[in-house]
N, CA, C and O atoms as a Maestro MAE file, in Angstrom:
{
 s_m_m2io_version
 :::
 2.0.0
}

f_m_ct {
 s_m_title
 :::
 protein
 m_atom[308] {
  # First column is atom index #
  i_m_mmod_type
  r_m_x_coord
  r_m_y_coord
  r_m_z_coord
  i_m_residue_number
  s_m_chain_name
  s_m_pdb_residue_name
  s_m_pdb_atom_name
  i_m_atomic_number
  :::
  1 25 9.641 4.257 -13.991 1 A "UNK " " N  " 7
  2 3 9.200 2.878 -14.004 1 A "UNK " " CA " 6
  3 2 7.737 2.840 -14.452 1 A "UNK " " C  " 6
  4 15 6.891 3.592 -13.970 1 A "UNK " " O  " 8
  5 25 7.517 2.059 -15.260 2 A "UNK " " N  " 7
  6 3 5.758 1.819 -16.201 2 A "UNK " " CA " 6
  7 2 5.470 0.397 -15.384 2 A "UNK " " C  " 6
  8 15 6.058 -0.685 -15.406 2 A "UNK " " O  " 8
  9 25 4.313 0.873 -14.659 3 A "UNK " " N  " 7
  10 3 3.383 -0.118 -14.009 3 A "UNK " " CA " 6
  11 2 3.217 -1.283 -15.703 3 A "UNK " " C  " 6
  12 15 3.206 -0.858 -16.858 3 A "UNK " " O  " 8
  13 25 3.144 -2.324 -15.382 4 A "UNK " " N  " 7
  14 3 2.632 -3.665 -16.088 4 A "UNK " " CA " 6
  15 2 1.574 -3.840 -15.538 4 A "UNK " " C  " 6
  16 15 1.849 -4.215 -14.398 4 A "UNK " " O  " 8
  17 25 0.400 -3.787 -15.679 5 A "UNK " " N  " 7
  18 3 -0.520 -4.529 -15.688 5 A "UNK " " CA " 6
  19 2 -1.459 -5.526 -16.097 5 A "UNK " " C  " 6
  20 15 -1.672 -5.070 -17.220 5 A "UNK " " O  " 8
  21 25 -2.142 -6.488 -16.035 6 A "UNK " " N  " 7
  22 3 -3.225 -7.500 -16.494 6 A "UNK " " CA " 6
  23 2 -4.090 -7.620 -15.477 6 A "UNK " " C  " 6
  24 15 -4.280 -7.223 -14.327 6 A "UNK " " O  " 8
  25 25 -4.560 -8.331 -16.336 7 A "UNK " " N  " 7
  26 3 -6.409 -8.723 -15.606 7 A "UNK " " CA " 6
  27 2 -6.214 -9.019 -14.126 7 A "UNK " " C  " 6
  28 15 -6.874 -8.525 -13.211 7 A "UNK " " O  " 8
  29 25 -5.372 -9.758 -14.031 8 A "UNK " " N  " 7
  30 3 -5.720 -10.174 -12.602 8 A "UNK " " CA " 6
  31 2 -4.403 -9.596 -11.479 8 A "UNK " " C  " 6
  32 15 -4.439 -9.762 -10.260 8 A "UNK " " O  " 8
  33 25 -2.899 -8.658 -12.497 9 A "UNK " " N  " 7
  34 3 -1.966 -8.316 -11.539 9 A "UNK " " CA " 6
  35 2 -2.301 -6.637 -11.625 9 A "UNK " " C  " 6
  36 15 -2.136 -6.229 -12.774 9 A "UNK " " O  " 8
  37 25 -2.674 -5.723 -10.799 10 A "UNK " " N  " 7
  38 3 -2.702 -4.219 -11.289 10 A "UNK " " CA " 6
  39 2 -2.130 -3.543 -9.963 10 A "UNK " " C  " 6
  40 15 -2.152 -4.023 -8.830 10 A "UNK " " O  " 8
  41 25 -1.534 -2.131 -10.432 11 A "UNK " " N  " 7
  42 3 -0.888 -1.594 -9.330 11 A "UNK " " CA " 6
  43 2 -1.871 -0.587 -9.062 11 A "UNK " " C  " 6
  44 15 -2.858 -0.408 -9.776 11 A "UNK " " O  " 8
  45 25 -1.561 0.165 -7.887 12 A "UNK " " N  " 7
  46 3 -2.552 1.619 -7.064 12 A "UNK " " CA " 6
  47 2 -1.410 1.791 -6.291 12 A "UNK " " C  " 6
  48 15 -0.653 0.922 -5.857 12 A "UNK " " O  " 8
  49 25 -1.351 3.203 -6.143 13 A "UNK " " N  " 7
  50 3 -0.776 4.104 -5.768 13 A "UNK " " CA " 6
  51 2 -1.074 4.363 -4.088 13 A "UNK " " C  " 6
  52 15 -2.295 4.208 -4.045 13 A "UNK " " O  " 8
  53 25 -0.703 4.621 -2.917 14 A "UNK " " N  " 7
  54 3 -0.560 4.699 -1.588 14 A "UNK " " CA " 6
  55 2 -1.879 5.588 -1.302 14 A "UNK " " C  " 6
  56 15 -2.752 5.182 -0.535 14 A "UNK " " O  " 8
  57 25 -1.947 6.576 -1.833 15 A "UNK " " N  " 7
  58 3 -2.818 7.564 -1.610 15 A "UNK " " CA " 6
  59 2 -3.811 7.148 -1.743 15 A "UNK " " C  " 6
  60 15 -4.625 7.382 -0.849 15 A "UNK " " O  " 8
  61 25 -4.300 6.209 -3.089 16 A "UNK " " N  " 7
  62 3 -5.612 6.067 -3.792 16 A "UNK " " CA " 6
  63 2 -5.716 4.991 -3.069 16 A "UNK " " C  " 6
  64 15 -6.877 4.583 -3.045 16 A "UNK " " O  " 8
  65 25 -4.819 4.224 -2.338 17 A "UNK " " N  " 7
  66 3 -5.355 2.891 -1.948 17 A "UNK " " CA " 6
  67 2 -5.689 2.875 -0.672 17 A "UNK " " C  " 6
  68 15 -6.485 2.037 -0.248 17 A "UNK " " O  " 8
  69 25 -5.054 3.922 0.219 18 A "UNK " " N  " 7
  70 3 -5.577 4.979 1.624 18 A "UNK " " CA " 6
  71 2 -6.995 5.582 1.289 18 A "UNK " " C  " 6
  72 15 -7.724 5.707 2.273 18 A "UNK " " O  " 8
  73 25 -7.435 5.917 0.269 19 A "UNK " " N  " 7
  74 3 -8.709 6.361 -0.189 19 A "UNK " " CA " 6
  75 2 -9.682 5.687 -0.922 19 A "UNK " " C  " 6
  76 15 -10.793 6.165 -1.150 19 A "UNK " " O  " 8
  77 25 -9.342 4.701 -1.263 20 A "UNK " " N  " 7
  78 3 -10.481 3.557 -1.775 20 A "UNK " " CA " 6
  79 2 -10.417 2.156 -1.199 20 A "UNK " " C  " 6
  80 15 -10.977 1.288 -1.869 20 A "UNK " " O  " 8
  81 25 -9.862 1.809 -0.131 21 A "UNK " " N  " 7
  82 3 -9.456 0.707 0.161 21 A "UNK " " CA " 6
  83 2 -10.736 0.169 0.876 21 A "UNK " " C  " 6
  84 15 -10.542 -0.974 1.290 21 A "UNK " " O  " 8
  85 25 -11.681 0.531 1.081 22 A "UNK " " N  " 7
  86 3 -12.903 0.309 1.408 22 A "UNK " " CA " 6
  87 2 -13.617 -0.379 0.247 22 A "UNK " " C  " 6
  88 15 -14.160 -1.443 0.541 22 A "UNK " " O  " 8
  89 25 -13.718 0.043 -1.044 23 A "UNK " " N  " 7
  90 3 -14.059 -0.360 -2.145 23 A "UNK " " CA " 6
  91 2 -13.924 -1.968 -2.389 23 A "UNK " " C  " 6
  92 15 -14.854 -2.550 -2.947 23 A "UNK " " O  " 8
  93 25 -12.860 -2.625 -2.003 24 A "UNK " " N  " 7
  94 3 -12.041 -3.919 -2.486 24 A "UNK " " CA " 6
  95 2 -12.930 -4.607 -1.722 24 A "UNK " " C  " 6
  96 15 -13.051 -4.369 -0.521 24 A "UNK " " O  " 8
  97 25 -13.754 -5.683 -2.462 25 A "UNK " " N  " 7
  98 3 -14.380 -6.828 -1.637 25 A "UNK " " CA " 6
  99 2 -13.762 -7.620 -0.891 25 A "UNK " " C  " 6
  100 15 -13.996 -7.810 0.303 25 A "UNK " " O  " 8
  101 25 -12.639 -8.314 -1.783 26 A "UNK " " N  " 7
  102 3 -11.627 -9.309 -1.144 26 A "UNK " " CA " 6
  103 2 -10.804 -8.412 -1.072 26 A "UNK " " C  " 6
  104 15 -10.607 -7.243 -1.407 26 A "UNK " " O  " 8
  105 25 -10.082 -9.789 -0.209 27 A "UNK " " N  " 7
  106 3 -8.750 -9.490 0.547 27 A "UNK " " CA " 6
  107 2 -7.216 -9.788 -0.470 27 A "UNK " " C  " 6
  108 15 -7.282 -10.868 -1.056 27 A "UNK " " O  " 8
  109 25 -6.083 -9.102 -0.698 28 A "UNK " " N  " 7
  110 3 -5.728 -9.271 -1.745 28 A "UNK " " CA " 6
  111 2 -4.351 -11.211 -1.437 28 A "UNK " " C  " 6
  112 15 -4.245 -11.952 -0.459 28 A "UNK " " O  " 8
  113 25 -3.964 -11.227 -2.205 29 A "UNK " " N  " 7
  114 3 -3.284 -12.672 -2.220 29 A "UNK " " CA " 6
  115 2 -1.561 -12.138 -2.107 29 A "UNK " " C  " 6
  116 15 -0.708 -13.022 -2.026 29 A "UNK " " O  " 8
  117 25 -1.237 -11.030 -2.107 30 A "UNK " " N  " 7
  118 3 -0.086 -10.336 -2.076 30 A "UNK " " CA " 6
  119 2 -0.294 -8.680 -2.379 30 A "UNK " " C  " 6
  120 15 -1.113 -8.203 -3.164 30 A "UNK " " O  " 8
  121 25 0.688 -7.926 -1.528 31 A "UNK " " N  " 7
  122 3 1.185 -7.074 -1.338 31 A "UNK " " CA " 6
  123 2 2.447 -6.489 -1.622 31 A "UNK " " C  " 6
  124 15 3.411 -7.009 -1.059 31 A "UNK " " O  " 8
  125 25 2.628 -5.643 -2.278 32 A "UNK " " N  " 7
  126 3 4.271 -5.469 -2.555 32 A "UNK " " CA " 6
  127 2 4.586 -3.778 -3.068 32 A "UNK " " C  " 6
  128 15 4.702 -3.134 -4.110 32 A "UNK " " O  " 8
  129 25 4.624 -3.612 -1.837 33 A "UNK " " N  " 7
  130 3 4.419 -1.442 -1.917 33 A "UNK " " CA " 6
  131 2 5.799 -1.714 -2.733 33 A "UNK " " C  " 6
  132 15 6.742 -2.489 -2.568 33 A "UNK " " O  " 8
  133 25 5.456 -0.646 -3.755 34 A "UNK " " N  " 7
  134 3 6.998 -0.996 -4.651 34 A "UNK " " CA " 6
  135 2 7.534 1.178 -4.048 34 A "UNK " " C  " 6
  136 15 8.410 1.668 -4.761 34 A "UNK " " O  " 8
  137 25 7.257 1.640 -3.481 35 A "UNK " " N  " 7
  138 3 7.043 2.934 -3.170 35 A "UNK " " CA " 6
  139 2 7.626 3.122 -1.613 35 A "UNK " " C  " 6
  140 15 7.107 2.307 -0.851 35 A "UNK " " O  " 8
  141 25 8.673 4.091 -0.917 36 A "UNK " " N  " 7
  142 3 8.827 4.059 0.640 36 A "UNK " " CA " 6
  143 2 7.677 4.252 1.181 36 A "UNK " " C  " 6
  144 15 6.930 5.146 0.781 36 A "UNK " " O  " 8
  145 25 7.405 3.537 2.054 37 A "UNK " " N  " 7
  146 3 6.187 3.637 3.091 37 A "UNK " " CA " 6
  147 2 6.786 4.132 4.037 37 A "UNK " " C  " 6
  148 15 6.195 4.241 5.111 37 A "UNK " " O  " 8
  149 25 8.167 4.583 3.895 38 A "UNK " " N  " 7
  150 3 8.843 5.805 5.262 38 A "UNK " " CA " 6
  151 2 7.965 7.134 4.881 38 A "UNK " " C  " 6
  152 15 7.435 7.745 5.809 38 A "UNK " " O  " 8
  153 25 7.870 7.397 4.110 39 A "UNK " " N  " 7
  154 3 7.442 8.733 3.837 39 A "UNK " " CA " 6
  155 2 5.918 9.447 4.124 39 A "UNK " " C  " 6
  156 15 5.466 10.541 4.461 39 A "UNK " " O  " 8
  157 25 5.380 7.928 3.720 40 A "UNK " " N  " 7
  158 3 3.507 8.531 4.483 40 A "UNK " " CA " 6
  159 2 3.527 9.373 5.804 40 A "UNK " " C  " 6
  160 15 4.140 9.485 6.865 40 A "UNK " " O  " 8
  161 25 2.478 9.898 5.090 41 A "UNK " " N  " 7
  162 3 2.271 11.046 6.415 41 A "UNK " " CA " 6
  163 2 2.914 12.336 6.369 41 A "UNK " " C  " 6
  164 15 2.235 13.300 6.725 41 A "UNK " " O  " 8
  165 25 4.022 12.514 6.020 42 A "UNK " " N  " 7
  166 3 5.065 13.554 5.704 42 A "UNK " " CA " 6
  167 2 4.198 14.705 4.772 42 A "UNK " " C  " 6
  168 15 4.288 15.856 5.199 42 A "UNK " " O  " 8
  169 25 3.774 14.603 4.146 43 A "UNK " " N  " 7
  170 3 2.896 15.278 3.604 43 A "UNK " " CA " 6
  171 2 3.422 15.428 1.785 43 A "UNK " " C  " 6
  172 15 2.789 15.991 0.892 43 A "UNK " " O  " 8
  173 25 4.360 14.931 1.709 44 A "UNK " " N  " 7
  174 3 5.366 14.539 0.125 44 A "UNK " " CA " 6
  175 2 4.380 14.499 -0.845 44 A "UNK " " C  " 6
  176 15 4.651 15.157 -1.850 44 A "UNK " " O  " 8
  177 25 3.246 13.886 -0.843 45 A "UNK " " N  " 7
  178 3 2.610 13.974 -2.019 45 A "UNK " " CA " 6
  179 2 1.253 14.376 -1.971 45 A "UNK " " C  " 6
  180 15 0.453 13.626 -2.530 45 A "UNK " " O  " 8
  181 25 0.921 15.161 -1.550 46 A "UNK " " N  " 7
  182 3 -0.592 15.314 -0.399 46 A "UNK " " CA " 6
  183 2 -0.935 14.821 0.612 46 A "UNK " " C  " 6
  184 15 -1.729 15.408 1.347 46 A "UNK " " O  " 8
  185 25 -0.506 13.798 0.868 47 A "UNK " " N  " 7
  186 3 -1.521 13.275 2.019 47 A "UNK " " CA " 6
  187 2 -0.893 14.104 3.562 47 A "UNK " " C  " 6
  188 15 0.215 14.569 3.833 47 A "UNK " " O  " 8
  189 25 -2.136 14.015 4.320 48 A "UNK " " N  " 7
  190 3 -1.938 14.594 5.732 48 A "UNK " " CA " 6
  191 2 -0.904 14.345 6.572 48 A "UNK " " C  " 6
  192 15 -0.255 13.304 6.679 48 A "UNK " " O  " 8
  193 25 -0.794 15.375 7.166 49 A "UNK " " N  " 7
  194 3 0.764 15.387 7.879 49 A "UNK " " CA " 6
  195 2 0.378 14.059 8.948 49 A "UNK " " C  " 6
  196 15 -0.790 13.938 9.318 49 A "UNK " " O  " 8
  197 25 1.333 13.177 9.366 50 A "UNK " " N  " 7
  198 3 0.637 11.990 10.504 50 A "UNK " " CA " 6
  199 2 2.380 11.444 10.982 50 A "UNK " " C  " 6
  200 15 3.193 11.112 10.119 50 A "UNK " " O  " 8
  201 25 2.729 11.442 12.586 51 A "UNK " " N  " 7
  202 3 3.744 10.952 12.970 51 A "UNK " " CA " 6
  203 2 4.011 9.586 12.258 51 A "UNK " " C  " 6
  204 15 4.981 9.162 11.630 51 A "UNK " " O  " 8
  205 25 2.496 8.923 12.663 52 A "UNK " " N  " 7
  206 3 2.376 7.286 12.412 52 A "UNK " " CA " 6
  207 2 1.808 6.785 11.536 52 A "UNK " " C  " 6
  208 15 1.178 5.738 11.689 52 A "UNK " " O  " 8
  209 25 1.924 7.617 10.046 53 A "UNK " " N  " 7
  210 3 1.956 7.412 8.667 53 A "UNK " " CA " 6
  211 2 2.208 6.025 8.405 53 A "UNK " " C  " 6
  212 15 1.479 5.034 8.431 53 A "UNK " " O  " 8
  213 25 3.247 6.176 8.183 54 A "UNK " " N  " 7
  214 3 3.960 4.850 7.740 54 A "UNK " " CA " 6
  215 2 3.708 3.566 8.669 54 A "UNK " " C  " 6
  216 15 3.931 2.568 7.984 54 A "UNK " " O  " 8
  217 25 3.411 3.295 9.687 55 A "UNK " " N  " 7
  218 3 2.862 2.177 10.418 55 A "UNK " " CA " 6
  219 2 1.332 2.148 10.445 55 A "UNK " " C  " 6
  220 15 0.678 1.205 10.890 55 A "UNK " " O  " 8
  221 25 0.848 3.223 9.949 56 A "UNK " " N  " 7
  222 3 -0.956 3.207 9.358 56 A "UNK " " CA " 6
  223 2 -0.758 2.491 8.199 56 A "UNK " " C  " 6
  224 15 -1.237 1.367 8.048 56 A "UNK " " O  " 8
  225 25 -0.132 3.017 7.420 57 A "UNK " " N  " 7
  226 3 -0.064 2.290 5.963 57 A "UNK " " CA " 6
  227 2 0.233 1.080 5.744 57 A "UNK " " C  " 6
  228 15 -0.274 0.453 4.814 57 A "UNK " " O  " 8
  229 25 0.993 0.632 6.469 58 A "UNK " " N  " 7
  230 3 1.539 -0.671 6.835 58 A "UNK " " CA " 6
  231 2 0.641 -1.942 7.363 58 A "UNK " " C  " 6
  232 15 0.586 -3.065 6.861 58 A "UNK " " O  " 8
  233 25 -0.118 -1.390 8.640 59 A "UNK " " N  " 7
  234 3 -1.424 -1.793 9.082 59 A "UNK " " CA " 6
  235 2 -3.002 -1.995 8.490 59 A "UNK " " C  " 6
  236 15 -3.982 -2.660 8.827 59 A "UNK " " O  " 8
  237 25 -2.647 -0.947 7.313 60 A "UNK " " N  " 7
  238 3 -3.994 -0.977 6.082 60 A "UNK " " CA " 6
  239 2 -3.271 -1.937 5.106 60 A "UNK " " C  " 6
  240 15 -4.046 -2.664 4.485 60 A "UNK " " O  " 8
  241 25 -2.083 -2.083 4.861 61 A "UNK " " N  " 7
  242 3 -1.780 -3.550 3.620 61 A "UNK " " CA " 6
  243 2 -2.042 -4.512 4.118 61 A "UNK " " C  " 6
  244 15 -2.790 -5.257 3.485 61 A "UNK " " O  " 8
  245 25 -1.653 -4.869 5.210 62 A "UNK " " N  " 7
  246 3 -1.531 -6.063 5.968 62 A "UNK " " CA " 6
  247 2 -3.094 -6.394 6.402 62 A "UNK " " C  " 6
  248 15 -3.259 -7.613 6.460 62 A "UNK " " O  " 8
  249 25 -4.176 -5.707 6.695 63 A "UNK " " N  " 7
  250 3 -4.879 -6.299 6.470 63 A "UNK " " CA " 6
  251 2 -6.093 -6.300 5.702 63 A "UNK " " C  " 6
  252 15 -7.297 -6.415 5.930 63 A "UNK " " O  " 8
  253 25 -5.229 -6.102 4.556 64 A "UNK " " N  " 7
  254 3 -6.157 -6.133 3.256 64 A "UNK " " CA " 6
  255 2 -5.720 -7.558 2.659 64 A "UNK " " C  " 6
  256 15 -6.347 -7.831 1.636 64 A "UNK " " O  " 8
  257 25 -4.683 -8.643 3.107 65 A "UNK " " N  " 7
  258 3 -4.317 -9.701 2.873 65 A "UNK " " CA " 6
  259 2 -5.174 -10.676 3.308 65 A "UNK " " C  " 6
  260 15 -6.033 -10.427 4.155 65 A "UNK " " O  " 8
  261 25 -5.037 -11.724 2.836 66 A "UNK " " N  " 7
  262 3 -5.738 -12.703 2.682 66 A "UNK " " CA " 6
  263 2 -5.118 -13.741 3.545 66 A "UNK " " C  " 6
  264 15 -3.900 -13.740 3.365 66 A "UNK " " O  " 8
  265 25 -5.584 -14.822 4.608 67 A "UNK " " N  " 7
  266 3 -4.909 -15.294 5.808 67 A "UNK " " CA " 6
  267 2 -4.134 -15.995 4.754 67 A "UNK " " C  " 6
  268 15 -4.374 -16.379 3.609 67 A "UNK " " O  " 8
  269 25 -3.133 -16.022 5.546 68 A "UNK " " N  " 7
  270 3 -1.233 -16.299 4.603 68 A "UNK " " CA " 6
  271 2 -1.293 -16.148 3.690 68 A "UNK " " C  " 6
  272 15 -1.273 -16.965 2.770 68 A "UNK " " O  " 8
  273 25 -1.451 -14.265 3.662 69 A "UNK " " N  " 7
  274 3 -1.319 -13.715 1.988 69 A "UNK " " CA " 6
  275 2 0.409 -13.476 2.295 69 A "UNK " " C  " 6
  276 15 1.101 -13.624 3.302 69 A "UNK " " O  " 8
  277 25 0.665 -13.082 1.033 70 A "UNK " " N  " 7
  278 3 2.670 -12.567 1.519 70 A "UNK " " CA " 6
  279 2 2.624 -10.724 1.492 70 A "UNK " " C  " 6
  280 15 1.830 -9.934 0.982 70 A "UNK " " O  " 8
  281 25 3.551 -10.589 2.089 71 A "UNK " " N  " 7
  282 3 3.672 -8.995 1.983 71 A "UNK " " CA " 6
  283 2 5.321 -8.722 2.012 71 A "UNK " " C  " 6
  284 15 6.226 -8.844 2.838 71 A "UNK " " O  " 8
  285 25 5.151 -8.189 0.327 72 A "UNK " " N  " 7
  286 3 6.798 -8.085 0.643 72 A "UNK " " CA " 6
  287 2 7.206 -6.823 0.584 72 A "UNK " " C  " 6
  288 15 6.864 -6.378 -0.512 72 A "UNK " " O  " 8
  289 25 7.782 -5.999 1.230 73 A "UNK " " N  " 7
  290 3 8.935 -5.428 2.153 73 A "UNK " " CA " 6
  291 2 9.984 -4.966 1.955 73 A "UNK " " C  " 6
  292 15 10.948 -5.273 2.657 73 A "UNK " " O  " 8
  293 25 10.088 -3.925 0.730 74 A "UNK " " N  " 7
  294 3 11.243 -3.163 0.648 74 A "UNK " " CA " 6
  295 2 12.009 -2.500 1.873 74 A "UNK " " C  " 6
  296 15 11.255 -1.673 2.385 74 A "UNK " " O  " 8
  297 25 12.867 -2.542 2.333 75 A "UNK " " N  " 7
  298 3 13.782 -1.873 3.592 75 A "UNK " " CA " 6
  299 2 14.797 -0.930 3.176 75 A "UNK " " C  " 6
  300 15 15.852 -1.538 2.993 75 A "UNK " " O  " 8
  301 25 14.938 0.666 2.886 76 A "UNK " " N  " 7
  302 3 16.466 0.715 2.245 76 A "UNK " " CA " 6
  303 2 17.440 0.730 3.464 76 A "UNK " " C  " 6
  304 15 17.159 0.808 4.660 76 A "UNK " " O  " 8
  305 25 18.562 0.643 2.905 77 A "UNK " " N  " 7
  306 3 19.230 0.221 3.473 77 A "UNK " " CA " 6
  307 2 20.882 1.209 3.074 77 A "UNK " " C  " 6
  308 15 21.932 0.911 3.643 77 A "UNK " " O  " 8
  :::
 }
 m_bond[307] {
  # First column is bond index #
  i_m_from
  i_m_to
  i_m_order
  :::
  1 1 2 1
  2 2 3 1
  3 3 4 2
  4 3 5 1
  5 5 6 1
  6 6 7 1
  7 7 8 2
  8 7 9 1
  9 9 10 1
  10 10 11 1
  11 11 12 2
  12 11 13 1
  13 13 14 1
  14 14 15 1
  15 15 16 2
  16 15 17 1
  17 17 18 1
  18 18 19 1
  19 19 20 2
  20 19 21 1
  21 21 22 1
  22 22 23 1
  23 23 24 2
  24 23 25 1
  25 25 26 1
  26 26 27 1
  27 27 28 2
  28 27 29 1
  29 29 30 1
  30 30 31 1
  31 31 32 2
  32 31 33 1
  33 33 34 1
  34 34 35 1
  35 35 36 2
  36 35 37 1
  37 37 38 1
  38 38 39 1
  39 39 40 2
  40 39 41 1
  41 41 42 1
  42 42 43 1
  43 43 44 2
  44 43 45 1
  45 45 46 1
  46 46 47 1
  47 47 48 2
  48 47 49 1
  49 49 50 1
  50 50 51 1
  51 51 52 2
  52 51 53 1
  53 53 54 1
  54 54 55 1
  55 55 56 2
  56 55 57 1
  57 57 58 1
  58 58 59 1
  59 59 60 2
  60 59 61 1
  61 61 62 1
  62 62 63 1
  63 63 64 2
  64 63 65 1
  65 65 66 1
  66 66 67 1
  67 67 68 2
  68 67 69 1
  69 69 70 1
  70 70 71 1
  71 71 72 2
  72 71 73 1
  73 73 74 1
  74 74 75 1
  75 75 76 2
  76 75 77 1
  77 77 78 1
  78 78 79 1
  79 79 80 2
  80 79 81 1
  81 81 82 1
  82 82 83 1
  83 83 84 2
  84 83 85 1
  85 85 86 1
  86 86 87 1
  87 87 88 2
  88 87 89 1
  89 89 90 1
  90 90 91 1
  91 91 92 2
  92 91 93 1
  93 93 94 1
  94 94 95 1
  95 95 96 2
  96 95 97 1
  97 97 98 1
  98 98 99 1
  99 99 100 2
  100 99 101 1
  101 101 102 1
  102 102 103 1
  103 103 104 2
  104 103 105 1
  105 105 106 1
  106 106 107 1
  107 107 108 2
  108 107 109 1
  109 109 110 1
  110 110 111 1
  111 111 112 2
  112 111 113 1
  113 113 114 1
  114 114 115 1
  115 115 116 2
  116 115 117 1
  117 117 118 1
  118 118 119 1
  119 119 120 2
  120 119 121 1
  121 121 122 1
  122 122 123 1
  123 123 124 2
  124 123 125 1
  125 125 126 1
  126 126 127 1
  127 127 128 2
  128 127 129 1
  129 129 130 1
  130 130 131 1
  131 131 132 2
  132 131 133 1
  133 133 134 1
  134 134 135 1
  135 135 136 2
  136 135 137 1
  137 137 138 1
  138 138 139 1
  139 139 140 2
  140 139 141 1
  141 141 142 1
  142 142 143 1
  143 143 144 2
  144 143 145 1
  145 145 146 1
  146 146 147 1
  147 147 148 2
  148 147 149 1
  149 149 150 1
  150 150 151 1
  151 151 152 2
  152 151 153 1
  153 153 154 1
  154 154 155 1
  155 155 156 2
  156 155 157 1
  157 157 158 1
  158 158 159 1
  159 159 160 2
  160 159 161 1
  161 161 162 1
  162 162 163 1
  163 163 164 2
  164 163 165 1
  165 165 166 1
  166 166 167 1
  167 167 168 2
  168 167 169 1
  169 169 170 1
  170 170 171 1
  171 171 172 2
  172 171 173 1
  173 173 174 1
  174 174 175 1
  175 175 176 2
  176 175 177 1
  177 177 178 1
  178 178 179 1
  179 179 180 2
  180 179 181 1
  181 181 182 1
  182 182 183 1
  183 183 184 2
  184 183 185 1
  185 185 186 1
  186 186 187 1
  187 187 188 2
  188 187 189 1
  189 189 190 1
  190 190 191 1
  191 191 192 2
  192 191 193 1
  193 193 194 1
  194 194 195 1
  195 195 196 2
  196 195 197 1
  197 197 198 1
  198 198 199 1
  199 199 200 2
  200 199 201 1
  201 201 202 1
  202 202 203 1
  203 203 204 2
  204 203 205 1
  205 205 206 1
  206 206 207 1
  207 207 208 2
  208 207 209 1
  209 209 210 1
  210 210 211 1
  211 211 212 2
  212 211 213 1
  213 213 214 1
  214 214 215 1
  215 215 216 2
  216 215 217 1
  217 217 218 1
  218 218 219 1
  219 219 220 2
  220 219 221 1
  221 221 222 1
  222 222 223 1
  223 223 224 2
  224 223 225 1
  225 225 226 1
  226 226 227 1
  227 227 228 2
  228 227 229 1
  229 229 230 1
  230 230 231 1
  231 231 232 2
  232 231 233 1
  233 233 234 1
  234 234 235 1
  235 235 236 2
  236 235 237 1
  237 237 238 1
  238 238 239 1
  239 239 240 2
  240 239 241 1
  241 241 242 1
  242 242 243 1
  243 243 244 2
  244 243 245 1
  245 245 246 1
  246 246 247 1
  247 247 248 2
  248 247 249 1
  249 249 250 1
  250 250 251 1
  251 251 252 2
  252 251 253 1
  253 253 254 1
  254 254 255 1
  255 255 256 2
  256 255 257 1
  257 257 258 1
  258 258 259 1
  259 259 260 2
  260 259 261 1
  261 261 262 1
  262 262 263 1
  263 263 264 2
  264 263 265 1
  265 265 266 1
  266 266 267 1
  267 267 268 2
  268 267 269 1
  269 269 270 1
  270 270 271 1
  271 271 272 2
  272 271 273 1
  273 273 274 1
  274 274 275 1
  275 275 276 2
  276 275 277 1
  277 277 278 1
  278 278 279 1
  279 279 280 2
  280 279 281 1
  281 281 282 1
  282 282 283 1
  283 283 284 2
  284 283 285 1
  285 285 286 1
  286 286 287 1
  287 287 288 2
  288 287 289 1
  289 289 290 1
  290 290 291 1
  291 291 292 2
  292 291 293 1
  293 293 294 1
  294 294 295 1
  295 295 296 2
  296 295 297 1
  297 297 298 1
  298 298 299 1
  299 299 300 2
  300 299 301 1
  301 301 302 1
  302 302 303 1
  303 303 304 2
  304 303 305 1
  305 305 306 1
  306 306 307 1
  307 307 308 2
  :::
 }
}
């Protein structure tokens, strides 16, 4: 899958956004991990081994939103 991007829609990757998410002035207007956020922490692509990966990660999108930003929510199923 090829990220689309423009000026004002761009994607980042879990890791880089766990590692620069400090950087972002604002708060974003939507969220939409297109990536399992089951897997953080696991150590799958570098990042540090962590039980509560995936509910860290979850807790860093959510409030990088903007009050009644949307966050949408892949589940597999």
């Amino acid at each position: 899958m090829v990220a689309r991007e423009t000026e004002t829609v761009w994607s980042i990757s879990f890791l880089e956004f766990a590692e620069k998410r400090r950087r972002y002035s604002e708060p974003f207007d939507f969220v939409a991990p297109c990536g399992p956020i089951e897997i953080v922490g696991l150590g799958r692509y570098g990042d540090v081994l962590d039980a509560f990966g995936d509910l860290q990660m979850i807790s860093m999108l959510g409030c990088s939103l903007k009050k009644g930003g949307l966050f949408f929510l892949g589940i597999p199923t």
